[in-house]
C-alpha positions in Angstrom: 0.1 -12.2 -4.3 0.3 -12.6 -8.1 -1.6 -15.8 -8.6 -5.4 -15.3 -8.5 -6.1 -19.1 -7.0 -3.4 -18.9 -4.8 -4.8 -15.6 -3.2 -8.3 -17.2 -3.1 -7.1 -19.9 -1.0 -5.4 -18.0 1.2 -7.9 -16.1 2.2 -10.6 -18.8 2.6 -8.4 -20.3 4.6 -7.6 -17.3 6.8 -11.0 -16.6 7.0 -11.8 -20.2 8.0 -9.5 -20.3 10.8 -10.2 -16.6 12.1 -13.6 -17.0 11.9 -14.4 -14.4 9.3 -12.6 -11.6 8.0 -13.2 -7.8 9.3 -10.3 -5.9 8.1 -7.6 -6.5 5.6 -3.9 -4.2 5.3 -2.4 -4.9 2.1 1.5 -4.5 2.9 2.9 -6.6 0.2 5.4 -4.5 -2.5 8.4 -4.7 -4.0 10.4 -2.0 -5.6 12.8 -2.0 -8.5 15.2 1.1 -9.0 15.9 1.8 -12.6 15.8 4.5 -15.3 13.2 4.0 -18.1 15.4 3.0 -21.0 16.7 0.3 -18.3 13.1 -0.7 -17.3 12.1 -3.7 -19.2 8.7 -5.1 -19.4 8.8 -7.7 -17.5 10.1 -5.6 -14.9 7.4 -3.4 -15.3 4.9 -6.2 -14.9 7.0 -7.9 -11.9 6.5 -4.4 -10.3 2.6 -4.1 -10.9 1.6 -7.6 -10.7 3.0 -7.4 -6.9 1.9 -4.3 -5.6 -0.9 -3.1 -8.0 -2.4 -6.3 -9.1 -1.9 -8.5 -6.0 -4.1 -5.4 -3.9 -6.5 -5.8 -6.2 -6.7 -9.3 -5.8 -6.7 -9.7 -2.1 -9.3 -6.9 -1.7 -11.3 -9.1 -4.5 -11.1 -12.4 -2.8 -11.4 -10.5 1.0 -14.8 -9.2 0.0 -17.5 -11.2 1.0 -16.4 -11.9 4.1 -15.9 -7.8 5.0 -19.3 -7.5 3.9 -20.5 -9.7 6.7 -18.5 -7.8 9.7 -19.6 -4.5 11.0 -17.2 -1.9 10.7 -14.8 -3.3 8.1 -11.9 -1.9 6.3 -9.5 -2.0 4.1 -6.3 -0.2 4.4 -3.6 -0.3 1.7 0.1 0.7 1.3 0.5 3.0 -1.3 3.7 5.2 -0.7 4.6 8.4 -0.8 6.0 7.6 -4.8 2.9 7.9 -5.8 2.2 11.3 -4.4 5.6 13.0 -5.1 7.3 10.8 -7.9 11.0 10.5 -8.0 13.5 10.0 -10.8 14.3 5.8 -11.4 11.3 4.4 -9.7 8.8 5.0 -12.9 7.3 1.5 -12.0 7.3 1.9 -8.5 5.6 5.3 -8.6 3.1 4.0 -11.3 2.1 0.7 -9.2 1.7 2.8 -6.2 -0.2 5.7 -8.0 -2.3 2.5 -8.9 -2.9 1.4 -5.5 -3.8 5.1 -4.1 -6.8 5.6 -6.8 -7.8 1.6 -6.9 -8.5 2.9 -3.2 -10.2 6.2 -3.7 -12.5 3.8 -6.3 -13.2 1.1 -3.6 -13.6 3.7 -1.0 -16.3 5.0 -3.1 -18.2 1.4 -4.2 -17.7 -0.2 -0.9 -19.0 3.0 1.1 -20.6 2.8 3.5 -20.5 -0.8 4.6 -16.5 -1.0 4.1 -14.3 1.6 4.3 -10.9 1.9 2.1 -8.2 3.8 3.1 -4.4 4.5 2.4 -1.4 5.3 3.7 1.6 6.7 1.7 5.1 5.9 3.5 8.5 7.8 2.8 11.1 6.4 3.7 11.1 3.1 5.8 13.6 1.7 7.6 12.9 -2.1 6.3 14.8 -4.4 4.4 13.6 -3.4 1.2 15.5 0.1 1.5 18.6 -1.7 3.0 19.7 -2.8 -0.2 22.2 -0.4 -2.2 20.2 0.5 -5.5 17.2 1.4 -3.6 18.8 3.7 -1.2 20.6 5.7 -3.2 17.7 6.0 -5.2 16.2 7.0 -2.4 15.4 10.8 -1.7 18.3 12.9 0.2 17.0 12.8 3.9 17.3 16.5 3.7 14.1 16.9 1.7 12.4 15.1 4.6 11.0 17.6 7.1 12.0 15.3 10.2 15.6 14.4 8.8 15.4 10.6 9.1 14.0 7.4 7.8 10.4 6.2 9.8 10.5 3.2 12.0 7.9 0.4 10.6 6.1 0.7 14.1 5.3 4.5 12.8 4.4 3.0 9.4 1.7 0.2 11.8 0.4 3.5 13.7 -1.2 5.0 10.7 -2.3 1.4 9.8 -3.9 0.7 13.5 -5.2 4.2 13.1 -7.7 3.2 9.9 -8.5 0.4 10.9 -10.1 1.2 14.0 -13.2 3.0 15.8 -10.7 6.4 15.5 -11.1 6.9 12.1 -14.9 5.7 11.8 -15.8 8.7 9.6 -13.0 8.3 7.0 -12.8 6.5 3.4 -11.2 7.7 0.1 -8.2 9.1 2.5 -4.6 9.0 2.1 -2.2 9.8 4.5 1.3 11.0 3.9 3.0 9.3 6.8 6.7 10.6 4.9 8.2 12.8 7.9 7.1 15.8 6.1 9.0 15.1 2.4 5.6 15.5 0.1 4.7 18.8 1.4 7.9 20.9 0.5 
């Protein structure tokens, strides 16, 4: 995700194989929990080389071959971080915040041959939040209107949903998919 050659390959090669390219979902992230005086740089870059710089680099090398398919689109994860921030995920909530207006900017040069969207998970229930540091980071289940953690099918219905004929009339969006915690 990080390495601009690697990435380039990738996708040629996907493309090769599938016989073109005619939507991309950029899922990859990782997350680190930690205060800012504890955030060194090269966490910090860790952070957004992964999930800011390697969606910008997928979306890059995907290009071409989404402007040859009708219908194309481009859906990235951004997370719900990056519309309500919360305390010890500054790089998190930055990389994410990155992700949800690098979208709103393709959205808006890509329109209207390719459309970009996003969606914007709470709470998942995925290895990444199994570990200790990011769930107690993680915000009290109370604040979430539906009381529990989303399964990653819910996460892949939002996904599903952009990427097809449903949401034909929709770029720049991002959907909160967070059990209701970004709207109290």
């Amino acid at each position: 995700m990080t390495e601009e050659l690697s990435v380039e390959t990738s996708v040629a090669g996907a493309a090769e194989f599938l016989g073109g390219i005619d939507g991309v979902v950029n899922a990859a992230g990782i997350t680190e929990v930690a205060p800012l005086e504890s955030t060194d740089f090269a966490m910090w870059r860790r952070v957004m080389a992964v999930n800011l710089d390697g969606t910008f680099l997928v979306c890059r090398a995907c290009l071409a071959h989404l402007r040859e398919a009708p219908f194309a689109t481009i859906v990235n994860i951004a997370s719900g971080q990056a519309l309500l921030p919360g305390a010890s995920l500054s790089a998190y909530a930055a990389s994410k915040g990155g992700v949800l207006t690098l979208s709103r900017a393709l959205a808006a040069e890509l329109a209207p041959r390719i459309r970009v969207n996003s969606v914007c998970p709470g709470i998942v229930d995925t290895p990444m939040v199994s570990g200790n540091a990011v769930r107690s980071a993680a915000p009290d289940l109370g604040r979430y209107a539906l009381k529990r953690m989303a399964s990653a099918q819910e996460i892949a219905q939002a996904l599903l949903f952009f990427t097809g004929t449903e949401s034909a009339f929709v770029t720049g969006a991002a959907l909160a998919v967070d059990g209701g915690r970004t709207f109290h």
